[in-house]
Backbone as CSV, one residue per row, in Angstrom:
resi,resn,N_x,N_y,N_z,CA_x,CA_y,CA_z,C_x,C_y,C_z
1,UNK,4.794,-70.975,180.384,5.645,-71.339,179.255,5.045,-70.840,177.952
2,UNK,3.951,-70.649,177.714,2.650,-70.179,176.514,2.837,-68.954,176.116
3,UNK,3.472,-68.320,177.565,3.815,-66.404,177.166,5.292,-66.744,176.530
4,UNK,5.930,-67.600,177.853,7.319,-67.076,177.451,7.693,-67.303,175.655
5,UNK,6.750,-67.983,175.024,7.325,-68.685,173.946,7.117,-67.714,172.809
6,UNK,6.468,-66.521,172.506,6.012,-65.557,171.466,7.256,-64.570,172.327
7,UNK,7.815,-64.477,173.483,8.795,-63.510,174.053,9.923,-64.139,173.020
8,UNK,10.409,-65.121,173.316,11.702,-65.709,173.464,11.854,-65.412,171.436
9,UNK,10.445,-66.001,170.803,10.611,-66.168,169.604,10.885,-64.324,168.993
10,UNK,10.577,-63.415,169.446,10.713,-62.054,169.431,12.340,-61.929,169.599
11,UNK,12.544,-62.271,170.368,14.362,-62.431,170.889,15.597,-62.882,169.858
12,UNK,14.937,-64.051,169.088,15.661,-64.755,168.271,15.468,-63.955,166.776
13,UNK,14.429,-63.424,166.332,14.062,-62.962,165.194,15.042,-61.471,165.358
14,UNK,14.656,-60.570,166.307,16.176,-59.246,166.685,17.226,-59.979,166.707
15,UNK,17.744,-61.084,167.656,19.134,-61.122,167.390,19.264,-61.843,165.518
16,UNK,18.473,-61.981,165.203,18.907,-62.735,163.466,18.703,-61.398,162.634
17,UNK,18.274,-60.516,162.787,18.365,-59.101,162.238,19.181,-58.133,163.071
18,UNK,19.757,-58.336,163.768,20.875,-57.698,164.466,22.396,-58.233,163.593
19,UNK,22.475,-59.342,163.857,23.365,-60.016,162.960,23.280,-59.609,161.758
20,UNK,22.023,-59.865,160.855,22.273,-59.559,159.244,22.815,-58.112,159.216
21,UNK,22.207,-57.203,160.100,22.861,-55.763,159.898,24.325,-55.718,160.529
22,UNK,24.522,-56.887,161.168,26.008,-56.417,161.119,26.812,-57.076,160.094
23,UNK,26.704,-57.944,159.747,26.874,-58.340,158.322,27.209,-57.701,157.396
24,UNK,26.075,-57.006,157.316,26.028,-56.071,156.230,26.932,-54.782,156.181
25,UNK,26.698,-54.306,157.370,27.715,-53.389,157.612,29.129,-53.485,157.953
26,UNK,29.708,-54.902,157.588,30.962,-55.259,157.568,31.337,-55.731,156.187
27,UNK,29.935,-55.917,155.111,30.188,-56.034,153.663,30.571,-54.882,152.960
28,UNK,30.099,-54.127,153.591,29.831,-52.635,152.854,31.502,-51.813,152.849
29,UNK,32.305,-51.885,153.999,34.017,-51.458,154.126,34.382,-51.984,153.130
30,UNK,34.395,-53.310,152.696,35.162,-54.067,152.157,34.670,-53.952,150.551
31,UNK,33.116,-53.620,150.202,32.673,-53.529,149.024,33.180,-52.457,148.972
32,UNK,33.338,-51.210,149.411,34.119,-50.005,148.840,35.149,-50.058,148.744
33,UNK,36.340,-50.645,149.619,37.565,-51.075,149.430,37.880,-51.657,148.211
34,UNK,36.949,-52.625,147.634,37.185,-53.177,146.350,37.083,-52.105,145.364
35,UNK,36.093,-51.458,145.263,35.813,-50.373,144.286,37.011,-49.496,144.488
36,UNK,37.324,-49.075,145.419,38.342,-47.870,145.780,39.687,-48.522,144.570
37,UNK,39.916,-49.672,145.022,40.929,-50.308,144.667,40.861,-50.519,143.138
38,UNK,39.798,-51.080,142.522,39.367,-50.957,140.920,39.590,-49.532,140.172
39,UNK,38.898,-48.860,140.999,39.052,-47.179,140.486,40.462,-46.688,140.705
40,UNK,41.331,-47.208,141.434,43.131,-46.648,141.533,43.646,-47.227,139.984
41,UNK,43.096,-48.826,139.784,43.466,-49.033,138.108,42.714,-48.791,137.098
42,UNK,42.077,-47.833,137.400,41.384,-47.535,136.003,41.388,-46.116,135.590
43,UNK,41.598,-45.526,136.816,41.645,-43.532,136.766,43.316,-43.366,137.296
44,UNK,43.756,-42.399,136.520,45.309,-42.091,137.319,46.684,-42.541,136.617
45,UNK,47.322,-43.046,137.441,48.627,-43.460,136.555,48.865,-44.578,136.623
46,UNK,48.338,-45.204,137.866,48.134,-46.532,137.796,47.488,-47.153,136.874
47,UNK,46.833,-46.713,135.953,45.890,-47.460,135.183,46.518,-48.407,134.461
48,UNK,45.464,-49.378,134.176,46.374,-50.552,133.057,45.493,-51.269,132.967
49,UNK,45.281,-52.220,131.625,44.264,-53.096,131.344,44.929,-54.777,132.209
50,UNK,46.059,-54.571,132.625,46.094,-55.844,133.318,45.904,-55.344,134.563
51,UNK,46.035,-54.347,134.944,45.664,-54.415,136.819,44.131,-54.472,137.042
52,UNK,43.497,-54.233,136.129,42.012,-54.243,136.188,41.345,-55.544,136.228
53,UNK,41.739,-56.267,135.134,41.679,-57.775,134.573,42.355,-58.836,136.109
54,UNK,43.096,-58.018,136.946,43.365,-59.067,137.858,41.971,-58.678,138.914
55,UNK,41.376,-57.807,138.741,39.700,-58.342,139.645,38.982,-59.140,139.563
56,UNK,38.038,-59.624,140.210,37.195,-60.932,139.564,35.698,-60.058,140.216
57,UNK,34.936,-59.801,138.891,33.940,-59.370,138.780,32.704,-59.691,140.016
58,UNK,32.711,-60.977,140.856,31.847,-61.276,141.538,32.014,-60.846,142.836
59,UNK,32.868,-60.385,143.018,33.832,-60.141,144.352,32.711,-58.426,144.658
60,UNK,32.226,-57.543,143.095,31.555,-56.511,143.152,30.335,-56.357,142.857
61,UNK,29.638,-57.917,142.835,28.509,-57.838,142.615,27.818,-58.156,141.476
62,UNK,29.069,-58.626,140.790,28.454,-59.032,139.638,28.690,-60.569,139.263
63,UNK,28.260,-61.013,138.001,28.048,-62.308,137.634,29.577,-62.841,137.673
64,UNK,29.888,-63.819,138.025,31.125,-65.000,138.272,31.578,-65.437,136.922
65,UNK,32.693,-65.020,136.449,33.108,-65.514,135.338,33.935,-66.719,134.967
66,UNK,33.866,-67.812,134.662,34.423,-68.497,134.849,35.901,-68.574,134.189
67,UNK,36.807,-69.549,135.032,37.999,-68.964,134.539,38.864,-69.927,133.622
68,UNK,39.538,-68.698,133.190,40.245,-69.200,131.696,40.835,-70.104,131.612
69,UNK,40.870,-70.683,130.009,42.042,-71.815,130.221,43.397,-71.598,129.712
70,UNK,43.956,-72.389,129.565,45.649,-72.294,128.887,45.893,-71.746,127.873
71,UNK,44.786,-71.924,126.784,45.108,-71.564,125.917,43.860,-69.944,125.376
72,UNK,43.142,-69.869,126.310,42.612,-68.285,126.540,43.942,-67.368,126.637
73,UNK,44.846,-68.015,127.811,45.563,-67.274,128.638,46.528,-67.099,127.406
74,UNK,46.771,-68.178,126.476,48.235,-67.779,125.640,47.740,-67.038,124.815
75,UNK,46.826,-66.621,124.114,46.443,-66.041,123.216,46.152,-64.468,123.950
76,UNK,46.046,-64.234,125.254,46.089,-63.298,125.618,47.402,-62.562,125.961
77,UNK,48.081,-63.462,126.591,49.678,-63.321,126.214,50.295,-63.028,124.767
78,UNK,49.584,-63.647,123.770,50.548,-63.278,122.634,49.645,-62.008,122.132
79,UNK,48.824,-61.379,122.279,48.084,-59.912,121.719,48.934,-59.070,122.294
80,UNK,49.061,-59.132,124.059,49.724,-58.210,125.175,51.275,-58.002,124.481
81,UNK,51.710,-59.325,124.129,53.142,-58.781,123.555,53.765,-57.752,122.569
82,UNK,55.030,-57.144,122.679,55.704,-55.726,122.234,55.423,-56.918,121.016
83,UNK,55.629,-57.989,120.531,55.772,-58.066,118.915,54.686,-58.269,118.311
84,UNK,53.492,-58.482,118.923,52.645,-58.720,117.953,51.777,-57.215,117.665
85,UNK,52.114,-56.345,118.925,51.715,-54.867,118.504,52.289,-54.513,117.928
86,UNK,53.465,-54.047,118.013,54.838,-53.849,116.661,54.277,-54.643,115.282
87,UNK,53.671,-55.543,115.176,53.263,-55.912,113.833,52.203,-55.804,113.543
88,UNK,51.137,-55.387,114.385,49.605,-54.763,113.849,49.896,-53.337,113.590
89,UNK,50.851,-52.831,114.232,51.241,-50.992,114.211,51.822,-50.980,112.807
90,UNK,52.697,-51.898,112.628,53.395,-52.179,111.218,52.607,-52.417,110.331
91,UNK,51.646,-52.992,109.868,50.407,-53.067,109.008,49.599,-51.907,109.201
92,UNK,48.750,-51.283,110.162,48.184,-50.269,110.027,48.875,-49.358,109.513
93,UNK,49.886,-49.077,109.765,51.160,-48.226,108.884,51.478,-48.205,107.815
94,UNK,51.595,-49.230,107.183,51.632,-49.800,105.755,50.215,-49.390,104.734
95,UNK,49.400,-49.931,105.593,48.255,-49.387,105.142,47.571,-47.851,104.453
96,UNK,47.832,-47.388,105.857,47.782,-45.919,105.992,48.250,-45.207,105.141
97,UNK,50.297,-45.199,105.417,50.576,-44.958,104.130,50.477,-44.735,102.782
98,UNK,50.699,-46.245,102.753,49.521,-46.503,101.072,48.729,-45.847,100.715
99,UNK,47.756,-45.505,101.358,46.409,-44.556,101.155,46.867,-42.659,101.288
100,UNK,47.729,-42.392,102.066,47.952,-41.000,102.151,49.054,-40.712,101.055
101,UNK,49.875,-41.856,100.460,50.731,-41.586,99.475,49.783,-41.685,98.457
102,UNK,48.965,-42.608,97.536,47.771,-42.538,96.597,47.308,-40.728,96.854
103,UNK,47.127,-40.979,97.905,45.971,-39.563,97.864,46.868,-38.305,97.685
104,UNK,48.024,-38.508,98.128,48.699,-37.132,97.584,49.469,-37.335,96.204
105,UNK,49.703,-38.535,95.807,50.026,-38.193,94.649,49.169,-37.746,93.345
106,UNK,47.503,-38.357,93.548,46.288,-37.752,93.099,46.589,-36.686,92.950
107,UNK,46.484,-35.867,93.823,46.217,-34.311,94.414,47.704,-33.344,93.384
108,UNK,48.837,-34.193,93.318,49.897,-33.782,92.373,50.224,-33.397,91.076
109,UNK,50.038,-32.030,90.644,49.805,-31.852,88.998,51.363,-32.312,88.521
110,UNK,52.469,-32.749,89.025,53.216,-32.786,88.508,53.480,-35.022,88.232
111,UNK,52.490,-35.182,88.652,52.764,-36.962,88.754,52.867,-37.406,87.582
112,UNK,53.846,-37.917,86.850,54.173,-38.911,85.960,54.739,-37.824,84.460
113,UNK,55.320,-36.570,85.363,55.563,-35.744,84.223,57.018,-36.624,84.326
114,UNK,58.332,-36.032,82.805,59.584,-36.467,82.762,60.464,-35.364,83.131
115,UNK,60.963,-35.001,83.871,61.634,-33.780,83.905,62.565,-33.419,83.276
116,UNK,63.208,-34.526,82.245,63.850,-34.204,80.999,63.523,-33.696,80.166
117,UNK,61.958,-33.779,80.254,60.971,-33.234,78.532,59.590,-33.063,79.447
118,UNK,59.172,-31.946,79.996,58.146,-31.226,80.870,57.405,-30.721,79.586
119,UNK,57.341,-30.624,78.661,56.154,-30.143,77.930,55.510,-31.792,77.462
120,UNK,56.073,-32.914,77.509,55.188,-34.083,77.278,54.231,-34.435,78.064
121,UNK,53.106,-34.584,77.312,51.402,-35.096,78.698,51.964,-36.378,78.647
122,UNK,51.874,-36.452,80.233,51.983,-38.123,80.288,50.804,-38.742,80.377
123,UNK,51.255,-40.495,80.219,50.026,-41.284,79.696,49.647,-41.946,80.854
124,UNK,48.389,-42.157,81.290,47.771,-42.532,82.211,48.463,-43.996,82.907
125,UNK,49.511,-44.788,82.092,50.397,-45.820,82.697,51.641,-45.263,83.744
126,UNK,51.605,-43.936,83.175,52.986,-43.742,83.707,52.853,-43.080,84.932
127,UNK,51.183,-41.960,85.085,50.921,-41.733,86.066,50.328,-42.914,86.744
128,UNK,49.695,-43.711,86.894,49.587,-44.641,88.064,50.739,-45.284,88.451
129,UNK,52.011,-45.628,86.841,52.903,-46.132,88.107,53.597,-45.736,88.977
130,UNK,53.543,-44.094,89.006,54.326,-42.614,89.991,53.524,-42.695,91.103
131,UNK,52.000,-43.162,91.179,51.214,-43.112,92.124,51.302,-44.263,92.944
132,UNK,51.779,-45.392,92.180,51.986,-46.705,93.022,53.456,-46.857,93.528
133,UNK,54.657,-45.680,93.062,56.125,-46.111,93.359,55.589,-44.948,94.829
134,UNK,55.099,-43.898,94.836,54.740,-42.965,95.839,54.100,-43.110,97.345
135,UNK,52.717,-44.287,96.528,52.340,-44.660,97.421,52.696,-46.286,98.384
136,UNK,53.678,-46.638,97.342,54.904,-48.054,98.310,55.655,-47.290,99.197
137,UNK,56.225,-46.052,98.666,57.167,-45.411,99.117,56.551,-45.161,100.755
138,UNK,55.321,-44.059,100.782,54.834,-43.955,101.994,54.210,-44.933,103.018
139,UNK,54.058,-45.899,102.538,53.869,-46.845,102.878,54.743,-47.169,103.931
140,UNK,55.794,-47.812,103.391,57.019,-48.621,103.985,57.620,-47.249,105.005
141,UNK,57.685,-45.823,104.900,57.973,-45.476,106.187,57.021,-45.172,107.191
142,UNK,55.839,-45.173,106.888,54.373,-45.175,108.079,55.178,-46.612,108.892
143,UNK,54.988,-48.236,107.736,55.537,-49.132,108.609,56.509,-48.831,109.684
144,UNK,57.273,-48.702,109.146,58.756,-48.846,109.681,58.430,-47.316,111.128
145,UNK,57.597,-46.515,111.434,57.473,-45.409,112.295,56.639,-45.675,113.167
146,UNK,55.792,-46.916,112.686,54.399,-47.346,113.525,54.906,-48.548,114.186
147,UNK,56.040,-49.375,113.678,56.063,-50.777,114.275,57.647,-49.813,115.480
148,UNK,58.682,-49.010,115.134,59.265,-48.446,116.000,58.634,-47.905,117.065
149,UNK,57.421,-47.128,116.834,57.011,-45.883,117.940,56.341,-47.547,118.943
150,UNK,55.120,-48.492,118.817,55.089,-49.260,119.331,55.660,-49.832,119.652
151,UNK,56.548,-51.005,119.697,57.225,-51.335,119.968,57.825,-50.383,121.572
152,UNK,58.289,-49.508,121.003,59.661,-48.737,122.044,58.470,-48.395,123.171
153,UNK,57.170,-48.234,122.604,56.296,-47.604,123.683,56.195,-48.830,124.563
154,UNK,55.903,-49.801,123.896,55.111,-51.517,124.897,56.234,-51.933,125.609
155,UNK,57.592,-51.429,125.438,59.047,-51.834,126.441,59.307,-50.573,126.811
156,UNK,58.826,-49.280,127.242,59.132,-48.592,127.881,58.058,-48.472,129.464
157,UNK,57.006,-49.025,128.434,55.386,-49.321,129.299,55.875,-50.798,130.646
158,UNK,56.349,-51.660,129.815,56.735,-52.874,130.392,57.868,-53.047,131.326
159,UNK,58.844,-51.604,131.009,59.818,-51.150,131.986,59.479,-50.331,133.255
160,UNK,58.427,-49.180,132.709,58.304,-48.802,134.038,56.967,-48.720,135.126
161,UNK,55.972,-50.049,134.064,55.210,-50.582,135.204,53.809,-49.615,135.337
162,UNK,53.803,-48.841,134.075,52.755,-47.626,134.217,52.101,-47.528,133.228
163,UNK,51.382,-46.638,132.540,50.649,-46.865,131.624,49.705,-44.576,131.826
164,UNK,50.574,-44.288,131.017,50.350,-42.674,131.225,51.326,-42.100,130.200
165,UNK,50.716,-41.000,129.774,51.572,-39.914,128.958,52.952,-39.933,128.916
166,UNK,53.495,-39.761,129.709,55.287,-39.909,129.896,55.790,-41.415,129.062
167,UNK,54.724,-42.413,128.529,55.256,-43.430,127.524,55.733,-43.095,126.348
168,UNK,54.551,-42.501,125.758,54.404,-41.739,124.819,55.584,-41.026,124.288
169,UNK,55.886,-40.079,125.125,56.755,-39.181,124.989,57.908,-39.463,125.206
170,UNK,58.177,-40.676,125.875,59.570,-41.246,126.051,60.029,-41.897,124.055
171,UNK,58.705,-42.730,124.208,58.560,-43.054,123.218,58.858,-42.897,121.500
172,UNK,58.105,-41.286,121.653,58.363,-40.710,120.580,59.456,-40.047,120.422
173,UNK,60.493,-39.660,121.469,61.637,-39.024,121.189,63.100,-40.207,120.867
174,UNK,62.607,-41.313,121.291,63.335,-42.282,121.401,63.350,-42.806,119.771
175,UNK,61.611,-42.780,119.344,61.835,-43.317,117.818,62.005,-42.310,116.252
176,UNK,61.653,-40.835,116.974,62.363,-39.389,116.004,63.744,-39.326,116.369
177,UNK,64.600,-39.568,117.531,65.806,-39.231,117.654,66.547,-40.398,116.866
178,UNK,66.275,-41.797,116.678,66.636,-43.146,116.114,66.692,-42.650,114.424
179,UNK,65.901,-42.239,114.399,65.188,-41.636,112.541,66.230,-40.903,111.920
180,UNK,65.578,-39.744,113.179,66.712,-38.646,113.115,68.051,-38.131,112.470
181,UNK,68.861,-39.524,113.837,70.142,-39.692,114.015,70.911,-39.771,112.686
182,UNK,70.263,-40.577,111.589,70.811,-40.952,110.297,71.285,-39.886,109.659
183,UNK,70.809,-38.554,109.695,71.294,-37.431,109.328,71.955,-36.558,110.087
184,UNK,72.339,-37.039,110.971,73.278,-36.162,111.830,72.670,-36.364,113.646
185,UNK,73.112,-35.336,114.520,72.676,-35.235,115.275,71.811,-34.005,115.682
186,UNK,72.312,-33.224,115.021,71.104,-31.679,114.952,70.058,-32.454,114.396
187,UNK,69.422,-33.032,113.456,68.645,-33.567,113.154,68.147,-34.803,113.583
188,UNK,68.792,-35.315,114.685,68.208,-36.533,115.232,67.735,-35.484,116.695
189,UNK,68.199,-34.424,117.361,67.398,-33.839,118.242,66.642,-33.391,118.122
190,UNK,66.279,-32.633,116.846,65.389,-32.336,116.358,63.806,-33.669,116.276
191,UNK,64.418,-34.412,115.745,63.452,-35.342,115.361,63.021,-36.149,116.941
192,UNK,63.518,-36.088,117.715,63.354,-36.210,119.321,62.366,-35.468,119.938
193,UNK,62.709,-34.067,120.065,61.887,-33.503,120.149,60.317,-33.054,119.483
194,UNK,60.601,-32.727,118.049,59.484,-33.297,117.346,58.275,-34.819,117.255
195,UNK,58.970,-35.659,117.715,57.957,-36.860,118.049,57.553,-36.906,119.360
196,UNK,58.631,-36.104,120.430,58.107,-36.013,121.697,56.491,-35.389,121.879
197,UNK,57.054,-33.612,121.214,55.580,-33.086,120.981,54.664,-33.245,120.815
198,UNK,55.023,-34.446,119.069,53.176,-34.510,118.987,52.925,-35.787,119.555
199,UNK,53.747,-36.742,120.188,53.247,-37.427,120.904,52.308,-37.602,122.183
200,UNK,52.757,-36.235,122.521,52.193,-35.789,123.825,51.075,-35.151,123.559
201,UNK,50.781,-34.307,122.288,49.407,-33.698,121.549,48.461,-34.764,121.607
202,UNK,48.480,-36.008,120.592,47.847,-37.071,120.579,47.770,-37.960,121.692
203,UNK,48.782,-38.304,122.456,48.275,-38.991,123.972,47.060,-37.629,124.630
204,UNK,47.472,-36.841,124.495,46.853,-35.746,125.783,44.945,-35.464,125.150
205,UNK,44.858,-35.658,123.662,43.267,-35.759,122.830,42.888,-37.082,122.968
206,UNK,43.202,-38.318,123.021,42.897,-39.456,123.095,42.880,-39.911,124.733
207,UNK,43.572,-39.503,125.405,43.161,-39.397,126.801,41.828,-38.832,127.595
């Protein structure tokens, strides 16, 4: 019994490392499967910041996050929504504006002249207020182009479940042809096509 007992204990220690390696090698399918599956939403056309966000980090090895509450979740809900991007796009727009209308009316030797009486120097009141009617002016259509192009993009995104170039471009022809349209329709295809383009310029550098 003195032999058999360093045998038997030899026996039990292989089969408990027989096991862990099979273990292991039944963790390992399934740890790439996860990855495989992470990497379909993050590279491709599938991509999207919510198909990613539905992984749970521990599942790959990493630390366990604990999970959200009600009001994590609504506040993540109300960022994700077409209106509250439509109204950060609408402010950055406004913004923007503002600043590229200032800066070109700067740049303007003709700002705060009268075009009734062009040999009068105008007085430094009259040019800032040409620079401030110029730069409201650009302003309010950056808004009004930034809260459209978003918007139409986050319900075209939300329609067809994807998140890739073809938003964009749906996007931008949808909110130059809308623009457009006001002047006709040669000029609303125009303006279709034109936002399509550089929509697809700027998705395709930021990609």
């Amino acid at each position: 019994e003195r032999r058999r007992a360093p045998v038997m204990a030899a026996e039990a220690s292989n089969s408990n490392s027989a096991r862990a390696e099979a273990a292991r090698d039944a963790a390992e399918p399934a740890s790439t499967l996860q990855y495989s599956l992470l990497l379909e939403h993050l590279v491709g056309d599938k991509r999207g910041p919510r198909q990613a966000r539905a992984f749970d980090p521990a599942s790959f090895g990493g630390f366990p996050v604990p999970a959200k509450s009600e009001e994590q979740k609504m506040v993540e809900r109300a960022m994700e929504s077409c209106g509250f991007k439509a109204t950060l796009a609408c402010v950055g727009g406004f913004v923007l504006g503002g600043a590229f209308g200032v800066f070109t009316a700067g740049i303007d030797t003709n700002v705060g002249f009268d075009p009734k009486d062009p040999y009068r120097t105008p007085t430094a009141r009259e040019v800032l207020k040409d620079m401030g009617q110029r730069g409201m002016s650009y302003a309010k259509n950056f808004a009004i182009v930034g809260a459209m192009f978003s918007c139409t993009e986050c319900l075209v995104e939300s329609y067809r479940g994807k998140s890739d170039w073809k938003n964009s471009v749906m996007s931008g022809c949808i909110t130059g042809g809308a623009i457009g349209f006001r002047a006709g329709l040669k000029a609303g295809v125009l303006g279709c096509g034109g936002f399509a383009a550089f929509s697809a310029v700027i998705d395709y550098y930021l990609r």
